[in-house]
C-alpha positions as YAML, in Angstrom:
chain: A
units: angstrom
residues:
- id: 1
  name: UNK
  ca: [-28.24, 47.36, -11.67]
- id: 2
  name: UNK
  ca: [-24.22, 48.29, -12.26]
- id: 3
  name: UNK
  ca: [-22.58, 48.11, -8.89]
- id: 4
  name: UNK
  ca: [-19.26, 49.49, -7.90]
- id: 5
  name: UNK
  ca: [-16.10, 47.46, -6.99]
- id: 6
  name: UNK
  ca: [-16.59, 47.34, -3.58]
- id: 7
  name: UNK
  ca: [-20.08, 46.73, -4.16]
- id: 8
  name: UNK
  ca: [-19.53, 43.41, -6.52]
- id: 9
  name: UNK
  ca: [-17.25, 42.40, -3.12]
- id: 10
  name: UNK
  ca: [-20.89, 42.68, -1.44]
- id: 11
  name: UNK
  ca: [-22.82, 40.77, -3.70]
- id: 12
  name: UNK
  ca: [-26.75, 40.39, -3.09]
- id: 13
  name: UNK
  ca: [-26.71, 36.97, -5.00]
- id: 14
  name: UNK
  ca: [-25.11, 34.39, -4.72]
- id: 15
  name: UNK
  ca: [-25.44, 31.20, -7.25]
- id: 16
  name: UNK
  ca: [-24.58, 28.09, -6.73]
- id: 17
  name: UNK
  ca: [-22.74, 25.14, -8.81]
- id: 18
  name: UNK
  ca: [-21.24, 22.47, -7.34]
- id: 19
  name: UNK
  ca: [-21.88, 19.34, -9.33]
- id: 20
  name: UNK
  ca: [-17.96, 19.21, -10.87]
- id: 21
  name: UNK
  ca: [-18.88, 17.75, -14.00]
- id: 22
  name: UNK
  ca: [-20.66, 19.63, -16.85]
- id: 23
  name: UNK
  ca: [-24.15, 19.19, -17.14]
- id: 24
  name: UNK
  ca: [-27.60, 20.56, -18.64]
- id: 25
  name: UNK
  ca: [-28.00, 22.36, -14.89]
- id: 26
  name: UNK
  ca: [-24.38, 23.71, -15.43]
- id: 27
  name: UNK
  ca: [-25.09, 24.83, -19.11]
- id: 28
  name: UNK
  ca: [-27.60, 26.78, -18.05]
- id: 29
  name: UNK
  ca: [-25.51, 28.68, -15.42]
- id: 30
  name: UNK
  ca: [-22.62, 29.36, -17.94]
- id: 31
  name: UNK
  ca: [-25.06, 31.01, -20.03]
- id: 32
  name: UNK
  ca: [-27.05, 33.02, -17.35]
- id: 33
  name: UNK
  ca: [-24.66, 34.17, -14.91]
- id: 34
  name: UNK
  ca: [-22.65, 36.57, -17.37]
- id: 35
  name: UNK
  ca: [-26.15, 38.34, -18.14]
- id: 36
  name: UNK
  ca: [-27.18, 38.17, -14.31]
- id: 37
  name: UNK
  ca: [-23.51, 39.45, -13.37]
- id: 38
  name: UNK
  ca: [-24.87, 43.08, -15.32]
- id: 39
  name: UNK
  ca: [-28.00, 43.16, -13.38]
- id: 40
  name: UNK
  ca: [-27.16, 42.14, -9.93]
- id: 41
  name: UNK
  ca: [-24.29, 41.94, -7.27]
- id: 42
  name: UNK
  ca: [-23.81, 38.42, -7.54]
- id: 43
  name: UNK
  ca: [-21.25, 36.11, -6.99]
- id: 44
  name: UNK
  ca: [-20.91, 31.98, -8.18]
- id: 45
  name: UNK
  ca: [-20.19, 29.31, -6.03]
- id: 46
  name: UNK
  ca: [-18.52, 26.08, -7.45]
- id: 47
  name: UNK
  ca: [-16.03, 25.11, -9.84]
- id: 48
  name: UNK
  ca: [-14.79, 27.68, -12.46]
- id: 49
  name: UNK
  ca: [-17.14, 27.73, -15.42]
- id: 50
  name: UNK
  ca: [-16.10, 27.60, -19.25]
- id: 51
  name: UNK
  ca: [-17.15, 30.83, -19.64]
- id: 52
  name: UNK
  ca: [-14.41, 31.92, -17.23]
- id: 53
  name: UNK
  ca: [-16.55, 32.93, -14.62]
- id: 54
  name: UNK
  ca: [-14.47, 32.12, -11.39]
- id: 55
  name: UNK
  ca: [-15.93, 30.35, -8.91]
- id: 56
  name: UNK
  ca: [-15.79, 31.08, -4.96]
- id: 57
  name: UNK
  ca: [-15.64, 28.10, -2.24]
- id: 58
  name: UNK
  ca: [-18.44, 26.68, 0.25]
- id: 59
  name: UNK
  ca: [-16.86, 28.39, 2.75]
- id: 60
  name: UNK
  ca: [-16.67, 31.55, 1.39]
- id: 61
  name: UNK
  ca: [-20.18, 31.92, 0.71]
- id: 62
  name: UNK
  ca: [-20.61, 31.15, 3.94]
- id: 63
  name: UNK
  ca: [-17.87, 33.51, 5.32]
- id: 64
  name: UNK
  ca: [-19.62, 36.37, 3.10]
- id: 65
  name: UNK
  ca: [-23.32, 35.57, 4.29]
- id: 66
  name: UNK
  ca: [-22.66, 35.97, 7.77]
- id: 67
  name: UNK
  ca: [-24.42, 39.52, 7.15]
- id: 68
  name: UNK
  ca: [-26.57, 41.21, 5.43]
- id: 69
  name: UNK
  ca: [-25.24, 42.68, 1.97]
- id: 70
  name: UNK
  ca: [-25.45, 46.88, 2.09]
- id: 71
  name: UNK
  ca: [-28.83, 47.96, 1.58]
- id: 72
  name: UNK
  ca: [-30.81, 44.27, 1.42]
- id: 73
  name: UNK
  ca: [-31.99, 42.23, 4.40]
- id: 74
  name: UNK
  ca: [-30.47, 39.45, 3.12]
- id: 75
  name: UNK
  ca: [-28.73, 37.15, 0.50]
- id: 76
  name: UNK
  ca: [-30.35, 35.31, -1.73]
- id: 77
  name: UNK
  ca: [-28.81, 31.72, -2.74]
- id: 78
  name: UNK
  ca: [-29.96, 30.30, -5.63]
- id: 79
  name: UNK
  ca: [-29.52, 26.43, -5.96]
- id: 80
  name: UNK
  ca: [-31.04, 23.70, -8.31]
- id: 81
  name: UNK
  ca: [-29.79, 20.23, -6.79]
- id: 82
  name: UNK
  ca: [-30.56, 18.55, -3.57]
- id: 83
  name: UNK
  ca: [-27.07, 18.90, -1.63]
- id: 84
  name: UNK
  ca: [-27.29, 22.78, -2.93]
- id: 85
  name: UNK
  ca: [-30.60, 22.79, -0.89]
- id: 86
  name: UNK
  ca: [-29.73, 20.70, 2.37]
- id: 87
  name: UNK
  ca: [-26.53, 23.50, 2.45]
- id: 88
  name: UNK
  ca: [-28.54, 26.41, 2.46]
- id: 89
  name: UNK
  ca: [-30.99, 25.17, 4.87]
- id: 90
  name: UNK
  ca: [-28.36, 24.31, 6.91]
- id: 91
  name: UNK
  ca: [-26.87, 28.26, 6.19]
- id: 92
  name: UNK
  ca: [-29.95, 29.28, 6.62]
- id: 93
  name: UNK
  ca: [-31.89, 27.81, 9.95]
- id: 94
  name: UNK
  ca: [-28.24, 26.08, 11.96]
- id: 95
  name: UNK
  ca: [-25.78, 28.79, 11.24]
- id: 96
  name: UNK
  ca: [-29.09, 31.43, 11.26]
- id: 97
  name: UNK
  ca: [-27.35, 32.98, 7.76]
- id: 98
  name: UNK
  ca: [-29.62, 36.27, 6.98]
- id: 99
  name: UNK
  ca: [-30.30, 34.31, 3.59]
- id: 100
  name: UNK
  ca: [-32.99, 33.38, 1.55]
- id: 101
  name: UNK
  ca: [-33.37, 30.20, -0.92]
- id: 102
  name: UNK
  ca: [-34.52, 30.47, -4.74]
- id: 103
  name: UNK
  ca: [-34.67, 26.79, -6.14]
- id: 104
  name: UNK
  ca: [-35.17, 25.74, -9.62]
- id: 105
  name: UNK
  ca: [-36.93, 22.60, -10.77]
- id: 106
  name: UNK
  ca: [-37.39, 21.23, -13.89]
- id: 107
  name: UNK
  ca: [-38.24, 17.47, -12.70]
- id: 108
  name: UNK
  ca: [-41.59, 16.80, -14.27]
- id: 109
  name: UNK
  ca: [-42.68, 13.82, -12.19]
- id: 110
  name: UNK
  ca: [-43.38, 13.73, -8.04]
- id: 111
  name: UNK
  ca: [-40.20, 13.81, -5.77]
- id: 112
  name: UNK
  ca: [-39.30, 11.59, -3.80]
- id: 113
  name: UNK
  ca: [-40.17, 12.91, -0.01]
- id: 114
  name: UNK
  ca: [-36.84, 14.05, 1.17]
- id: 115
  name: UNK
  ca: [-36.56, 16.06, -2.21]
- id: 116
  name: UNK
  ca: [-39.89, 17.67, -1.67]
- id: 117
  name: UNK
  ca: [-39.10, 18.08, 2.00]
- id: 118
  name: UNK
  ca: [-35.96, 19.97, 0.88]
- id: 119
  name: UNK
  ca: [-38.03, 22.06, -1.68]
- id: 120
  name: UNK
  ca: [-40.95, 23.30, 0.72]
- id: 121
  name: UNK
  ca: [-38.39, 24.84, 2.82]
- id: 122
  name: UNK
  ca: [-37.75, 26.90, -0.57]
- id: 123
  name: UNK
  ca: [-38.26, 30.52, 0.28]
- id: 124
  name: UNK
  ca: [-39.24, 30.22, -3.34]
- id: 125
  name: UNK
  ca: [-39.18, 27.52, -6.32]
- id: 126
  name: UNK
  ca: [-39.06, 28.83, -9.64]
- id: 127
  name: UNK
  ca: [-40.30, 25.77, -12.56]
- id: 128
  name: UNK
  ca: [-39.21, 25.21, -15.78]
- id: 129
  name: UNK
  ca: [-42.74, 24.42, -17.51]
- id: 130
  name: UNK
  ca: [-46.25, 24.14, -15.77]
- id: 131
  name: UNK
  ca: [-45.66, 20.16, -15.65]
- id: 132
  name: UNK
  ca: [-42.76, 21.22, -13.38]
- id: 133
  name: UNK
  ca: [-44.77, 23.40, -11.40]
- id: 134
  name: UNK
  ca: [-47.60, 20.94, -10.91]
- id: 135
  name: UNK
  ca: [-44.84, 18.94, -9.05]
- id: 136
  name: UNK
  ca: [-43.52, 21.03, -6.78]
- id: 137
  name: UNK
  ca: [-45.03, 23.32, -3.80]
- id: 138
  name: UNK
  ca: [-44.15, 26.88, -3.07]
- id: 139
  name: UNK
  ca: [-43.95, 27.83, -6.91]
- id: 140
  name: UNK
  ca: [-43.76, 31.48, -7.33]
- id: 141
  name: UNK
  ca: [-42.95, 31.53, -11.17]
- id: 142
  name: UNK
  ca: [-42.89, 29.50, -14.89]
- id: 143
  name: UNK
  ca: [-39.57, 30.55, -16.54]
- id: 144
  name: UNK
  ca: [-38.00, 28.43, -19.31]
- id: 145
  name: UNK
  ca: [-34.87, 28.17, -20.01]
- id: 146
  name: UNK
  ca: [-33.45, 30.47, -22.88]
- id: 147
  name: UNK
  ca: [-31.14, 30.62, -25.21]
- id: 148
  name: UNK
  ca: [-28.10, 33.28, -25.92]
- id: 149
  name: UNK
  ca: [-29.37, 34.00, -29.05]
- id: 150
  name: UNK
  ca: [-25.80, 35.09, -30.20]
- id: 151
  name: UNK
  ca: [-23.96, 32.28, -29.42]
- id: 152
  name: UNK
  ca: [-26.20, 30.37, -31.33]
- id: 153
  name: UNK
  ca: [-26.79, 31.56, -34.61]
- id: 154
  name: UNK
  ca: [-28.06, 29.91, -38.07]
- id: 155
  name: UNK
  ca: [-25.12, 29.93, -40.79]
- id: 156
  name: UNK
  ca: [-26.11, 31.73, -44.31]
- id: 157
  name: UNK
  ca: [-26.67, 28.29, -45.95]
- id: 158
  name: UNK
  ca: [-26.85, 25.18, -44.47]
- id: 159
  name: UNK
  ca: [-26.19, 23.22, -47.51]
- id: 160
  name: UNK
  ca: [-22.93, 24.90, -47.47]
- id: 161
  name: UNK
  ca: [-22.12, 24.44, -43.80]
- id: 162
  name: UNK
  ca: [-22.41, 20.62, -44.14]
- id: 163
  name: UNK
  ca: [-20.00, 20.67, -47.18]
- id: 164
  name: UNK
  ca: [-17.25, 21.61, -45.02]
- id: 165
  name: UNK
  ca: [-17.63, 18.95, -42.35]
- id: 166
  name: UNK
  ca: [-16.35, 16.72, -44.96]
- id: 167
  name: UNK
  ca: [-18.98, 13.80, -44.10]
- id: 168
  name: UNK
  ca: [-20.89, 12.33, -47.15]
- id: 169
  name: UNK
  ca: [-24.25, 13.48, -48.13]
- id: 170
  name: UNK
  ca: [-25.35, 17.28, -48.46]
- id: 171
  name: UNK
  ca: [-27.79, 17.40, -45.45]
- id: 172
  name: UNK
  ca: [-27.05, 16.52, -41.84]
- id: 173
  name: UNK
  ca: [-29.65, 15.06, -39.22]
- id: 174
  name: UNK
  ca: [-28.10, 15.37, -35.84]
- id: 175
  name: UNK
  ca: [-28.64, 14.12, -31.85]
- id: 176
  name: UNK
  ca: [-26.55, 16.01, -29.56]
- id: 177
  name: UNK
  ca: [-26.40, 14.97, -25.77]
- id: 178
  name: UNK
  ca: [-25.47, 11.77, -23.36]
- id: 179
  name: UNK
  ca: [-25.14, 8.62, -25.23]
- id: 180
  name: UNK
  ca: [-27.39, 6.22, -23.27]
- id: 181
  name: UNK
  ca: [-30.80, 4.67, -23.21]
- id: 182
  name: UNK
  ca: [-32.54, 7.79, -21.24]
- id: 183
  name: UNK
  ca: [-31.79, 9.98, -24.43]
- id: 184
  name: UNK
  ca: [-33.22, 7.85, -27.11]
- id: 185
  name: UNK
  ca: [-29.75, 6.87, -28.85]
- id: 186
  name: UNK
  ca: [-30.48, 3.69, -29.67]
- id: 187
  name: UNK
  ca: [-33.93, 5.18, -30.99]
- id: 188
  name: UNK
  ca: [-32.38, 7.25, -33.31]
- id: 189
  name: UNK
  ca: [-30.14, 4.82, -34.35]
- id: 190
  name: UNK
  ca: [-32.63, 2.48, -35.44]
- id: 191
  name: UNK
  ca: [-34.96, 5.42, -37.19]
- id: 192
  name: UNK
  ca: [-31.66, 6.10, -39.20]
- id: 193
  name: UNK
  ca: [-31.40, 3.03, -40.13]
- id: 194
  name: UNK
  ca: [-34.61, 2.83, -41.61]
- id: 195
  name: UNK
  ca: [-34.42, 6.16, -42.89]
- id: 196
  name: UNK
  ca: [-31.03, 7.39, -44.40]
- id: 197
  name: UNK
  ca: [-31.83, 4.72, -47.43]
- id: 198
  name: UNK
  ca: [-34.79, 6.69, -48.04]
- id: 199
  name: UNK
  ca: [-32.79, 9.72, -47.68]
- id: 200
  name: UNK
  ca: [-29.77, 9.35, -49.92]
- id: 201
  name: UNK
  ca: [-28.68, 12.97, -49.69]
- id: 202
  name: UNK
  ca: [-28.46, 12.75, -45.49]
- id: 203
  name: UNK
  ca: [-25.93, 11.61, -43.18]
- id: 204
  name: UNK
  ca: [-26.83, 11.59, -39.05]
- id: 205
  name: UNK
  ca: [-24.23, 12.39, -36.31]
- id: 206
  name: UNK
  ca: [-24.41, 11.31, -32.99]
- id: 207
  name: UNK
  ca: [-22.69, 14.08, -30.86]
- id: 208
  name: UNK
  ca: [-21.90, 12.96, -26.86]
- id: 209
  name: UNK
  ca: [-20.18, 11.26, -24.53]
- id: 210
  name: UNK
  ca: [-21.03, 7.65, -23.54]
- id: 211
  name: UNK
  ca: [-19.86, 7.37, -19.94]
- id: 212
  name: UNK
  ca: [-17.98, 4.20, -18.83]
- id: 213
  name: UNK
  ca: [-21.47, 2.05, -18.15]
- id: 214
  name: UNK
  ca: [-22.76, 3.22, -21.18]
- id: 215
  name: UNK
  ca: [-19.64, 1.82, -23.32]
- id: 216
  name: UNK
  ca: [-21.19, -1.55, -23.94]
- id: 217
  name: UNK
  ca: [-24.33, 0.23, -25.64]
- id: 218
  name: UNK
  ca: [-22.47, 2.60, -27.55]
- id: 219
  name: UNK
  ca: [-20.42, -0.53, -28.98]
- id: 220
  name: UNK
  ca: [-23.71, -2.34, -29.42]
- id: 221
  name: UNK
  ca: [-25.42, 0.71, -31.38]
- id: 222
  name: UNK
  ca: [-22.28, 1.00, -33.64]
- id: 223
  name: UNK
  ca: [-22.04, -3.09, -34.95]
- id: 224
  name: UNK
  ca: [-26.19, -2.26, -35.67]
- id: 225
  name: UNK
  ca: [-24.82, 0.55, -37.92]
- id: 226
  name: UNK
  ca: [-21.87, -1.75, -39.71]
- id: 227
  name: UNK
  ca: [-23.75, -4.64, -39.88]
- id: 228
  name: UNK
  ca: [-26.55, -2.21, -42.21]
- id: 229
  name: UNK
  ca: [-23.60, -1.16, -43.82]
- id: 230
  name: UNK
  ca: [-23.94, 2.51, -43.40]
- id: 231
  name: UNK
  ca: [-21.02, 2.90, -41.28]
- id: 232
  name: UNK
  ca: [-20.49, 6.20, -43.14]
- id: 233
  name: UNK
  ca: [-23.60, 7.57, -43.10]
- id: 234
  name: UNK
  ca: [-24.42, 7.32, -39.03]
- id: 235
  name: UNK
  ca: [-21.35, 8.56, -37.31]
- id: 236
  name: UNK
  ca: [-20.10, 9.00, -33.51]
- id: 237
  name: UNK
  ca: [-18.64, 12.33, -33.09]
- id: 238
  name: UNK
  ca: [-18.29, 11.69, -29.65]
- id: 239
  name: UNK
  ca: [-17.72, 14.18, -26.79]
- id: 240
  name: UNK
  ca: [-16.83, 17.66, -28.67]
- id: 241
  name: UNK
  ca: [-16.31, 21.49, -27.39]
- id: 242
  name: UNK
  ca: [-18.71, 23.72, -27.10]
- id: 243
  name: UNK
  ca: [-17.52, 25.45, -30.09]
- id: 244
  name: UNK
  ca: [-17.79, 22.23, -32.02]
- id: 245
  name: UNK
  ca: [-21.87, 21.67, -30.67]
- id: 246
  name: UNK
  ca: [-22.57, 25.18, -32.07]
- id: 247
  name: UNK
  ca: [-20.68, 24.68, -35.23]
- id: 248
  name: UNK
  ca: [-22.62, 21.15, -35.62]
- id: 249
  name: UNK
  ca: [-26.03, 22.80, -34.98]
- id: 250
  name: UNK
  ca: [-25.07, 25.33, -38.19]
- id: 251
  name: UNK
  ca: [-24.16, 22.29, -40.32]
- id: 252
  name: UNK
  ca: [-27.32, 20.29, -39.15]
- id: 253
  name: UNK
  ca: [-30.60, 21.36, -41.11]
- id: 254
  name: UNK
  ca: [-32.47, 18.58, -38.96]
- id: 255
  name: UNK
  ca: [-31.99, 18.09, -34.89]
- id: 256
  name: UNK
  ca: [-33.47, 14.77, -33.67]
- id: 257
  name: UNK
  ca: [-33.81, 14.70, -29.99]
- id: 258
  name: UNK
  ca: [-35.71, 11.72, -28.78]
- id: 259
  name: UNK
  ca: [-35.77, 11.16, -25.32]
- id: 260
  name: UNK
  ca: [-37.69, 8.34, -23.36]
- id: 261
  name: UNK
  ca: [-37.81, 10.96, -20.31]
- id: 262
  name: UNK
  ca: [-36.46, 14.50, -20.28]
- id: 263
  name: UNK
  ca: [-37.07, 17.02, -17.31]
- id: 264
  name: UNK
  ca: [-36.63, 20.06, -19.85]
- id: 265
  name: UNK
  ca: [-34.00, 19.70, -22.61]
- id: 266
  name: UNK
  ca: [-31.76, 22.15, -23.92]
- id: 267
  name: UNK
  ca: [-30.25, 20.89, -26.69]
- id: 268
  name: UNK
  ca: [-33.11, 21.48, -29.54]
- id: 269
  name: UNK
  ca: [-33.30, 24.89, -28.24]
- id: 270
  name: UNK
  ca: [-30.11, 25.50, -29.54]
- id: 271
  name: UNK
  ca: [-30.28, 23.61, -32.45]
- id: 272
  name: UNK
  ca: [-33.13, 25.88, -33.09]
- id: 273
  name: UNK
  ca: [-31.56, 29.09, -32.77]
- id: 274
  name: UNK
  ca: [-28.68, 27.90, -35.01]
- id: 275
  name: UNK
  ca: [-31.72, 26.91, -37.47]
- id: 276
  name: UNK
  ca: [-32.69, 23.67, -37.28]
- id: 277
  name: UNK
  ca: [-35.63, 21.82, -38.10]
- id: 278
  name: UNK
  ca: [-36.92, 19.77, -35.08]
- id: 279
  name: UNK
  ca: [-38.35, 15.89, -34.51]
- id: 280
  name: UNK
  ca: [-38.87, 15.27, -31.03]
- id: 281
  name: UNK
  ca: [-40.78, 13.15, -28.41]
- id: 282
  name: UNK
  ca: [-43.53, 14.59, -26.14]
- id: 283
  name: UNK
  ca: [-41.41, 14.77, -23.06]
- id: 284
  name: UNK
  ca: [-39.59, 17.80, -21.22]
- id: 285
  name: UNK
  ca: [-39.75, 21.59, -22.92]
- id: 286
  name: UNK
  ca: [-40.24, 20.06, -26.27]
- id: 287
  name: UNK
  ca: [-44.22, 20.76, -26.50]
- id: 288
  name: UNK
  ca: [-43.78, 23.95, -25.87]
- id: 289
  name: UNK
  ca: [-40.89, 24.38, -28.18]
- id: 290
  name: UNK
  ca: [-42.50, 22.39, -31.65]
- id: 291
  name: UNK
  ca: [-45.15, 23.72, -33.75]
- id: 292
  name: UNK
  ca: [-46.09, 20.99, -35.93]
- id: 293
  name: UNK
  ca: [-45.80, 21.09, -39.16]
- id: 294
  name: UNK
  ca: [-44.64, 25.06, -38.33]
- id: 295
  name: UNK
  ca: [-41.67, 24.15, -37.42]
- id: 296
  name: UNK
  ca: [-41.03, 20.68, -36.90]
- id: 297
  name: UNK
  ca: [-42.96, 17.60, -35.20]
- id: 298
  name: UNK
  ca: [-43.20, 15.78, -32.38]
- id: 299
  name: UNK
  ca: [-43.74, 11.86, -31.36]
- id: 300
  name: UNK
  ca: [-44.17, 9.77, -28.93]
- id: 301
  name: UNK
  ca: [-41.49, 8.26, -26.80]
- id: 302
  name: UNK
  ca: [-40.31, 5.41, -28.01]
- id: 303
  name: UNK
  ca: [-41.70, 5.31, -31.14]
- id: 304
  name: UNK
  ca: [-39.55, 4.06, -33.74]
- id: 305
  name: UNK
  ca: [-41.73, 4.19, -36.71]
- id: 306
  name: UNK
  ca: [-42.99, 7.30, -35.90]
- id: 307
  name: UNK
  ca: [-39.79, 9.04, -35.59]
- id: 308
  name: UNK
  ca: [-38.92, 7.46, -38.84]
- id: 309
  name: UNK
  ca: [-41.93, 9.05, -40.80]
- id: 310
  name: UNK
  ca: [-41.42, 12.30, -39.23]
- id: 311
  name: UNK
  ca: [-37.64, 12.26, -40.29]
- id: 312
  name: UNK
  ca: [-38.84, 11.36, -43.76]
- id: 313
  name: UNK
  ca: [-41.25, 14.31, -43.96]
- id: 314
  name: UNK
  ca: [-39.04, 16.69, -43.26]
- id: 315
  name: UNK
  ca: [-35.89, 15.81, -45.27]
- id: 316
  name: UNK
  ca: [-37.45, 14.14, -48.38]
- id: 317
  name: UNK
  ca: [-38.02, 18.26, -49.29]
- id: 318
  name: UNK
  ca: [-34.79, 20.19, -47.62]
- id: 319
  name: UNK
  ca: [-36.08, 23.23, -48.93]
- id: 320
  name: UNK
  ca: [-39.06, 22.91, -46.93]
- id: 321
  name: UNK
  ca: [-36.74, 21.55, -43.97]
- id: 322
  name: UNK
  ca: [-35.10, 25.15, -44.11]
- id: 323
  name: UNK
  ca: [-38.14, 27.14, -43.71]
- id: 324
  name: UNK
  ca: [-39.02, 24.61, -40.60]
- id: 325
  name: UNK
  ca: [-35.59, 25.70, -39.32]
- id: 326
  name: UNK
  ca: [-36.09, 29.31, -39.80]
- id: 327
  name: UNK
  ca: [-39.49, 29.06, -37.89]
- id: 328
  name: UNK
  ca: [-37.88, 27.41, -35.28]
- id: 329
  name: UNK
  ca: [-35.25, 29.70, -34.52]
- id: 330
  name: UNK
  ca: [-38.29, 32.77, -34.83]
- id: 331
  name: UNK
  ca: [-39.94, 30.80, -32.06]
- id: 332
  name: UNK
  ca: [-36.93, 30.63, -29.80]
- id: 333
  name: UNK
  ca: [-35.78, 34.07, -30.18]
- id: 334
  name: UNK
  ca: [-39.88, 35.04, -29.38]
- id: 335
  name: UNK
  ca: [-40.04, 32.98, -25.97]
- id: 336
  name: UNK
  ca: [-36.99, 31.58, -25.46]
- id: 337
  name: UNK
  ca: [-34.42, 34.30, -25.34]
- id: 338
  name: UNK
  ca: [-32.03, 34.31, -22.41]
- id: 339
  name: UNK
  ca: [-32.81, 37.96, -21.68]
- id: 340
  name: UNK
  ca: [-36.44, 36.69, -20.95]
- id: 341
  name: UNK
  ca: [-34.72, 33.92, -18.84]
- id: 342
  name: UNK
  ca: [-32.72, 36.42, -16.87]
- id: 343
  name: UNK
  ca: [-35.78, 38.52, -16.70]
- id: 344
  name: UNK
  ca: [-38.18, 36.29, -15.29]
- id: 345
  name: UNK
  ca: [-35.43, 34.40, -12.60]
- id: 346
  name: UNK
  ca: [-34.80, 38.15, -11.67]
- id: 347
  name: UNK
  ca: [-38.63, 39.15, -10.71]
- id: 348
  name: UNK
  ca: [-38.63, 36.48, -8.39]
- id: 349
  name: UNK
  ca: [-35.16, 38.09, -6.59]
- id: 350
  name: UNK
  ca: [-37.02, 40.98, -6.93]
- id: 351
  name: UNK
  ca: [-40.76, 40.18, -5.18]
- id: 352
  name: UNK
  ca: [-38.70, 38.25, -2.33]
- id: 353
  name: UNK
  ca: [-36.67, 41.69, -1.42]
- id: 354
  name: UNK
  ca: [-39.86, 43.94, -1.97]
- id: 355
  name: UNK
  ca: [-41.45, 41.53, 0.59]
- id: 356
  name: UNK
  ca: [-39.12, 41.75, 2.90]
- id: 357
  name: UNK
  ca: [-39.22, 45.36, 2.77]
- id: 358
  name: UNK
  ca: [-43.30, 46.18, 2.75]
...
C-alpha cells in the first residue's frame, strides 16, 4: 500500500537492526526492507544499510511510537535478536508504547529460558522452517527466507564466467560465509583435498572473513593446502563486496556449504539463483532447499568422505553439474522468491491489525 509523504513520516512498521556488524540477520533486512518499504509505512531502526536504506535511532522509534500511527491501533516492531526483544517489551509494557512485537526465529534447537521468556511475550513469532517452529511458542507462521531473484542471477555460461576470474582450472567449487569451525571450513578443505586431484579441471574458493580468533585456523587450513601442494587450486578470497559474492556465485558451477550447525543459511540460496549446483549437510534450510540428485545432494555433518563423493559426482560430468544448477535456481525462484518472503512476513502484519480491529 503506496503512502503519501506525510504518511511514510507516520509509518505503521517499524523494523529493527541494531547488531552494527553485517550479518545473515542483517542480509536478510537489506534485501526485504526495500520490497516492504512499497507495501507498508515502515521505517528501519539501526545502522544505515548497504542498500542505502537510512536508518533512524532507538530513540526515535521510541519518540515516534508514543502514538498510534493514523488509521492503526498501533505499531508494529519487528525484531529478530534478544536485546531487539527485551527493548520492545520494555516499549511496550514500561513506557505502555501502543505497539505490538513480530519476532523472527530461525534457531532450530530449544532456547535457553530467558530467550524463550523473551519470545512468549511475542505478540507473534514468525519461523524460518517447521524445525524452527517446533522450538518456539506463539508461532503464527512458516516463512523462509527468499531470495531477490534479480540480484542474483545465473551468467549465460558458466564455463565462461570462471575464465575471467583468472584462477586455474575451467570449473569453480565455492564456500562462501564465516571462516571458522561452525561453517565446515576446515571440512571443505579437507574434501578438496581429496577431491580436486580427482577433479583436474576444478579449482575451490573459500570466500569470508576469518575474525581475529579464527586467524590461527585459517593459517592452519592454509599450510594443509601448501603442504598438498595445491596452493593454487584451493584459494582464500577472503572478505569480498557484495558485488564480488554475486559475481563469484556466476563463476561457481558448484556451491559447497557444509555446516556442522546452521539455524537457516542463506548463502546456497543464492548460489542457487545465480545457478549453482549444491552439496550440503542436513542442517538449517538446506533440506528443504536440495533435491537430490535433482538438483544437488546433501550429507551429513561432518562427513568428510561423504562430502568428497558427492563433490565427485557432480563435477566428474560439468555438463550434468549445469543442469543441477539450473534446477536449483527453478526451485528457488518456485519457493524461495523474496516476493513470497515479503508476502508471507506481511500476512502476519496483516492478521495482527485485523485482530485488533474485529
Amino acid at each position: 500500500m503506496t503512502a503519501s509523504q506525510s504518511e511514510q513520516n507516520d509509518p505503521e512498521l517499524v523494523i529493527f537492526n541494531l547488531k552494527k556488524r553485517f550479518t545473515g540477520v542483517s542480509a536478510t533486512i537489506n534485501s526485504l526492507v526495500p520490497l516492504q518499504q512499497k507495501q507498508w509505512r515502515l521505517a528501519f531502526c539501526g545502522v544505515t544499510l548497504p542498500n542505502g536504506v537510512a536508518g533512524i535511532t532507538v530513540r526515535d522509534a521510541i519518540r515516534l511510537s508514543r502514538k498510534p500511527p493514523s488509521n492503526r491501533p498501533f505499531r508494529i516492531w519487528h525484531v529478530r535478536r534478544d536485546h531487539e526483544m527485551m527493548l520492545g517489551i520494555w516499549a511496550r509494557d514500561v513506557l505502555r508504547l501502543p505497539v505490538k512485537l513480530v519476532f523472527t526465529s530461525a534457531a532450530q534447537h530449544l532456547h535457553g529460558w530467558f530467550p524463550r521468556w523473551l519470545i512468549s511475550r511475542m505478540d507473534a513469532v514468525i519461523a524460518t522452517t517447521q524445525q524452527a517452529a517446533s522450538f518456539v511458542p506463539n508461532t503464527k507462521a512458516v516463512v523462509p527466507h527468499g531470495i531477490d531473484l534479480t540480484r542474483f542471477q545465473a551468467p549465460a555460461d558458466k564455463e565462461e564466467a570462471w575464465e575471467r576470474s583468472g584462477l586455474a582450472g575451467r570449473f569453480g567449487i565455492g564456500i562462501f560465509g564465516r571462516i571458522r569451525p561452525e561453517k565446515g571450513t576446515d571440512i571443505f578443505v579437507q574434501a578438496m583435498l581429496r577431491a580436486l586431484p580427482r577433479l583436474p579441471h576444478c579449482t575451490a574458493v573459500i570466500s569470508g572473513l576469518a575474525l581475529a580468533e579464527h586467524q590461527t585456523y585459517k593459517k592452519d587450513l592454509q599450510r594443509q593446502i601448501d603442504a598438498a601442494g595445491l596452493h593454487d587450486r584451493i584459494i582464500f578470497l577472503g572478505q569480498v563486496s557484495d558485488d564480488e559474492v554475486r559475481e563469484w556465485y556466476k563463476r561457481c558451477l558448484l556451491c559447497v556449504a557444509c555446516p556442522r550447525y546452521e539455524p537457516f543459511g542463506l548463502t546456497p540460496f543464492e548460489a542457487a539463483a545465480s545457478g549453482c549446483a549444491l552439496v550440503c549437510s542436513r542442517t538449517g534450510a538446506f533440506g528443504e532447499l536440495v533435491v537430490p540428485e535433482e538438483n544437488g545432494y546433501l550429507v551429513d555433518p561432518g562427513d568428510v568422505e561423504g562430502l568428497v563423493e558427492a563433490v565427485v559426482k557432480v563435477m566428474q560430468d560439468p555438463e550434468h553439474a549445469k543442469v543441477l544448477g539450473q534446477a536449483a535456481r527453478a526451485t528457488v525462484s518456485e519457493k524461495f522468491s523474496l516476493e513470497k518472503e515479503a508476502q508471507g512476513i506481511g500476512q502476519v502484519y496483516q492478521r495482527l491489525f485485523e485482530k485488533a480491529c474485529a
